[in-house]
N, C-alpha and C positions, 0 to 999 in steps of 0.2 A: 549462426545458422547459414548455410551454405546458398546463398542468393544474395542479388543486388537489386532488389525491384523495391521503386518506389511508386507504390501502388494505394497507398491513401493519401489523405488529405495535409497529412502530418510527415514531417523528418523524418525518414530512417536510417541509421546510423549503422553499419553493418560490421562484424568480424569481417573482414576478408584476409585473415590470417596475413597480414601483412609485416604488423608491429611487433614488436613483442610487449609485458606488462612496464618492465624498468622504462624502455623507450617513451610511454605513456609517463613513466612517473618522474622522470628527465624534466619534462615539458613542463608537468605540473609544477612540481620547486618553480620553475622560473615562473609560470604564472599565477603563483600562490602571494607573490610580491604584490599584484592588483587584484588580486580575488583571491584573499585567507578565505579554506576552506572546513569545515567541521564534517562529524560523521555522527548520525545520532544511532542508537542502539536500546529499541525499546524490548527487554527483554522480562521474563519470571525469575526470581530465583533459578527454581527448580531447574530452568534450561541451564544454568551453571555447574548443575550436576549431570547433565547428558550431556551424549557424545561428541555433538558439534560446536560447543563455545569454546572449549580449551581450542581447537584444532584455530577457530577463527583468531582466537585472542594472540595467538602464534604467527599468525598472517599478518594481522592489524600492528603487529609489532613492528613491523619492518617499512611500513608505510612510512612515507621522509616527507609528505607535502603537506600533511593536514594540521590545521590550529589548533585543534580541540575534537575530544570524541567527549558527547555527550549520552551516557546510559541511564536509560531508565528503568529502573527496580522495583518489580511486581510484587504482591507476596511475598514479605519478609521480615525478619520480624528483627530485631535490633541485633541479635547473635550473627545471624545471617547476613546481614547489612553489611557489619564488621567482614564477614569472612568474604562478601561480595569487593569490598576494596581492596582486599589482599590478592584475591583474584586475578584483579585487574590490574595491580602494581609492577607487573611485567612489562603492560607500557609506557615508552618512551616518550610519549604523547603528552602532553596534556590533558587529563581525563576527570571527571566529577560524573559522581554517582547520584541520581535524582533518587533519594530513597522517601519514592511516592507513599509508604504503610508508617513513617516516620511521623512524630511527635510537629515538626516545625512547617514541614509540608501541609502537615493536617489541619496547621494551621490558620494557613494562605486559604486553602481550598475551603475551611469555615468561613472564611473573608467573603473567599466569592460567591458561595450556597445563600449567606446573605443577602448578594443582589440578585441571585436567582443566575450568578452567571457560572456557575460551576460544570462540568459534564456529569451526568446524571447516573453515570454508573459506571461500575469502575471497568478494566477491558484495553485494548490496546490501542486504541482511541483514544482514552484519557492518558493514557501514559506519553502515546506522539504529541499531545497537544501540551501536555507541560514542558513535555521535553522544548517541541518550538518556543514556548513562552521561556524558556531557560535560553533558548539560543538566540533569540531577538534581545533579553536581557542584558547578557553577556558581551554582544553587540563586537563579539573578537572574526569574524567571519562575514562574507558577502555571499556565499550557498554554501547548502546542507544537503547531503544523502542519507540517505535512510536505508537499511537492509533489516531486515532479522536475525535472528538469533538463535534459528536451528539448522541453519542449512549443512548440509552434513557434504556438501560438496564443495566447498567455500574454497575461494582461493582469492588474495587480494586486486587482482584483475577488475572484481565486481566495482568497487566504489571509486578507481580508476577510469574505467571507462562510463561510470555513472556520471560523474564529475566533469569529465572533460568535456564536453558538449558546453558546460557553463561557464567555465572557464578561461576555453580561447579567445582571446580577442578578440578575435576575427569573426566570431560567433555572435549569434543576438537573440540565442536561446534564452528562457529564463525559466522553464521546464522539460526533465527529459523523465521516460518511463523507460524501466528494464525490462528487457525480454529475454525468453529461451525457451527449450521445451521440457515438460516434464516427463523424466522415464527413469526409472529404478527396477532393479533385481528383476529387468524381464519385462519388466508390467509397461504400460503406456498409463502416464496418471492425469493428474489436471482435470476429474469430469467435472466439475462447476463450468470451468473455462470452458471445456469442448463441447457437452451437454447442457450447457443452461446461457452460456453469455452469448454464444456465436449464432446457434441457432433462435436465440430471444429476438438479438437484436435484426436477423436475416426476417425473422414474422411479424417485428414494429416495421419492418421497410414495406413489405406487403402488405399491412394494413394499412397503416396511416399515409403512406408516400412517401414521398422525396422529403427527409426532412434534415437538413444540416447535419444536426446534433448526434442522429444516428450514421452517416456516414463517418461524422470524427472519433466517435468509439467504434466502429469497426474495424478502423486504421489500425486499433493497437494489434500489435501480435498477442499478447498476453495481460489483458486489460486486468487480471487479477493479481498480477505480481505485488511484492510486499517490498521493490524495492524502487525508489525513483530518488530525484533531488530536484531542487528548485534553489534561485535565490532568494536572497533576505526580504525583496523590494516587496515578493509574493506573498511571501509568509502571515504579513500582519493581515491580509485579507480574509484568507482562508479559511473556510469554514464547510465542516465535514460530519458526516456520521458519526455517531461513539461504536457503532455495532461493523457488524460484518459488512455494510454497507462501504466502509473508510474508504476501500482503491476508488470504486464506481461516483463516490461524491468527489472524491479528490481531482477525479479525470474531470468531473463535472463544473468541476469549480473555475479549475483553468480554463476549459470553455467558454465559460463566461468571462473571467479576467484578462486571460490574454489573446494577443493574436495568434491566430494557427500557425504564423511563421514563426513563435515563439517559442510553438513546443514539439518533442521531438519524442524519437525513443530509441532505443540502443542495447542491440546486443551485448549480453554480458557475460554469459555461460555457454557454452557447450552441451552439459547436459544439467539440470540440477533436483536433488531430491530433499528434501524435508519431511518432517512428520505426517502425518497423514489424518484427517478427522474421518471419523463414521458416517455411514450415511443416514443412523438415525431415523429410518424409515417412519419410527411409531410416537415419536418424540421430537415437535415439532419445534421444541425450546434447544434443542442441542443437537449437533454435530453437521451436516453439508443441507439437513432439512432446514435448519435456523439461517445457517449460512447462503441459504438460496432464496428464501426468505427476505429476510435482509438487503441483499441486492438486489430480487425485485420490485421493493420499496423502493429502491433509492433511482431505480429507473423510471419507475412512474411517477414520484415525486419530480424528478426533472423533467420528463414531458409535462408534466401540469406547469410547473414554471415554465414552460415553452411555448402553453398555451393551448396544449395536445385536450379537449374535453376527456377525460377516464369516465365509463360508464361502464353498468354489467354486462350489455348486450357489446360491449368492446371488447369486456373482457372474456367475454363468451370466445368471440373471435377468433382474438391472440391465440386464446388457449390452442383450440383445432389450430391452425397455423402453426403454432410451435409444435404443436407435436408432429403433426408431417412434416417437417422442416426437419428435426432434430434426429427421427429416426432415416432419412437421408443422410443426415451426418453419421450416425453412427455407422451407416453400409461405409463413406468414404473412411472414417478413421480402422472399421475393421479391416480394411483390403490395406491403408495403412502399416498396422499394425503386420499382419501377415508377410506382407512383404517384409517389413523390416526385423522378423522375425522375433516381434514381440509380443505378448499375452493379451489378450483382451476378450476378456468374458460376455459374450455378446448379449446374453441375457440379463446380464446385471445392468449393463449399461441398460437396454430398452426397460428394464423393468425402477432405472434413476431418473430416464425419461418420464415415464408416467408419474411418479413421484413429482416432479417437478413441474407438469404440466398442472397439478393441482395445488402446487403451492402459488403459480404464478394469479391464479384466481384467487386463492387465500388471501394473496398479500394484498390484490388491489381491494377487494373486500376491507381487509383491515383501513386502507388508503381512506376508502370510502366513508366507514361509518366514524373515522375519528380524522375529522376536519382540522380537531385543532392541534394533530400531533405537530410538536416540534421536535425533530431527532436531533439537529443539525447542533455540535457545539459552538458554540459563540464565536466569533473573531476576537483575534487578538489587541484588534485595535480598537471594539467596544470596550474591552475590556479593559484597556489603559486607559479609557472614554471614562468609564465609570468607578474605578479605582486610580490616581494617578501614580500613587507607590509601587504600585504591583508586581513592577518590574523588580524594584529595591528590593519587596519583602520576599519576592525568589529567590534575587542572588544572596538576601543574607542567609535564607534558611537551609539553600544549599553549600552555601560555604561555611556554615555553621556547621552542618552533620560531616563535611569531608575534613574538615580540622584537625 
């Protein structure tokens, strides 16, 4: 993104079209000698048959500094599995396939349903969090990046410049968040981000005050992205959502574990597009209604851990406050969009707004009458607490099914 302003409370690590990607992957070789790096890839089947993994698995080929790409495999059934390593056989990498729907996986994950430590449903949350438990196990790398597996604009730049931040030396990063903006075939996309996260956290500022927590997630440019890395040191503490909540606990987490001078974020695209969910208007279980949902849980869950009191005449509040907040944002993003001569249907947006102003009350609603929810999946380091093999019975059960 064309600016150098560091203007929050966190690292911003900027394109300034300076480098190019090899130049970046130069450095890395040399610093991969003190910090071996992995790449994890939690993916579905099905995304193996759409039109962005072949293009990525093309890019990822070429990559010369990482130890290990770690994928993980949604929905699939033993045919699939098989076809999922042939796949991926193009890279040069070292690579193992977590086949999460698999006979020996299924049977680690009965291990820890036993002590109650399992994630509670299946999702891309459980799938990141075995994957970690595969990459602490493995124990061949000192940081992991993480992207997804549909991005249709991919170019190897992304886990490059995701990486580097953790990497250098000279650096004392031990989390970085990617950024960029979302637009496709015209459109301006991103409205969770623009519509629900930006103008939420500008009416928790106006309500509650000056409060830390919300200034460090304002910092992000793109506090919804699907792609970051941390080191190993992080990893065993971490603990997150299994739902659409996963970015907003994950930023939260580090909050609390590190220091602000530890975490950063970094440009990484120019433009980028992926799949798109519905907005689900009527169907509060699926598509950007669940997903708004979701992350306003995982926000008010961490003001309670802050200390914030949640009540209904609070949430009364918010609510008015977001919504005159958000429908300002939408006048700045439509003049926006205009100028840059992109689409933006002004009614749909005001009419996600209001959608969203009543989920933000839904959700502290739900907060409210169920005290004793636990969303958050376990750490990895109860987990070796409470099972001491844990580690072992992953790496057998995955080196067992890639054999």
């Amino acid at each position: 993104m064309a600016d150098f302003a560091q203007n929050g409370i966190i690292g911003t690590l900027h394109d300034l079209r300076n480098r190019s990607t090899e130049d970046l992957e130069a450095e890395l070789v040399k610093f991969s000698a003190e910090t071996p790096m992995s790449l994890l890839l939690p993916c579905l089947y099905s995304e193996l048959e759409g039109p962005a993994m072949g293009p990525i698995v093309e890019e990822l080929a070429k990559i010369p500094y990482l130890s290990e790409i770690i994928i993980g495999l949604d929905r699939a059934n033993e045919e699939q599995f098989n076809a999922a390593k042939r796949f991926f056989d193009k890279l040069p990498q070292n690579y193992v396939v977590l086949w999460n729907d698999g006979t020996r996986l299924r049977h680690v994950d009965a291990t820890l349903q036993a002590e109650g430590l399992a994630p509670a449903e299946p999702g891309k949350g459980r799938n990141v969090w075995y994957c970690l438990g595969y990459f602490l196990a493995s124990g061949k790398s000192k940081a992991v990046a993480l992207h997804d597996c549909d991005i249709l604009t991919y170019n190897r730049s992304m886990p490059a410049r995701l990486l580097y931040p953790l990497a250098h030396p000279a650096f004392q990063y031990q989390f970085c968040k990617g950024y960029y903006y979302r637009a496709a075939d015209g459109k301006l996309n991103g409205r969770v981000f623009r519509l629900l996260v930006i103008p939420l956290i500008r009416a928790l500022k106006t309500v509650l005050g000056r409060v830390e927590y919300l200034d460090y997630m304002g910092s992000f440019r793109y506090a919804l992205s699907g792609e970051f890395s941390m080191k190993s040191d992080v990893v065993s503490s971490l603990r997150f959502p299994g739902d659409w909540g996963l970015e907003i606990g994950t930023l939260s987490e580090m909050y609390r574990n590190c220091n602000l001078n530890h975490i950063c974020q970094v440009d990484i695209a120019d433009a980028y597009d992926h799949k798109h969910q519905t907005v689900s208007e009527d169907n509060p279980a699926g598509g950007l209604h669940r997903m708004a949902n979701d992350i306003c849980k995982a926000f008010i869950r961490k003001l309670a851990v802050e200390g914030i009191v949640i009540s209904r005449s609070m949430l009364r509040t918010l609510k008015a406050c977001y919504y005159r907040t958000a429908l300002d944002v939408v006048d700045h993003y439509h003049n926006d969009a205009v100028m840059a001569g992109l689409d933006l249907h002004r009614h749909q947006e005001e009419a996600t707004v209001e959608l969203f102003s009543r989920v933000i009350v839904a959700a502290g609603d739900e907060f409210l009458n169920r005290p004793d929810e636990s969303p958050f999946i376990h750490n990895w380091s109860r987990v070796n607490s409470a099972v001491p093999d844990i580690y072992d019975q992953i790496l057998g059960a995955v080196e067992a099914d890639n054999r």
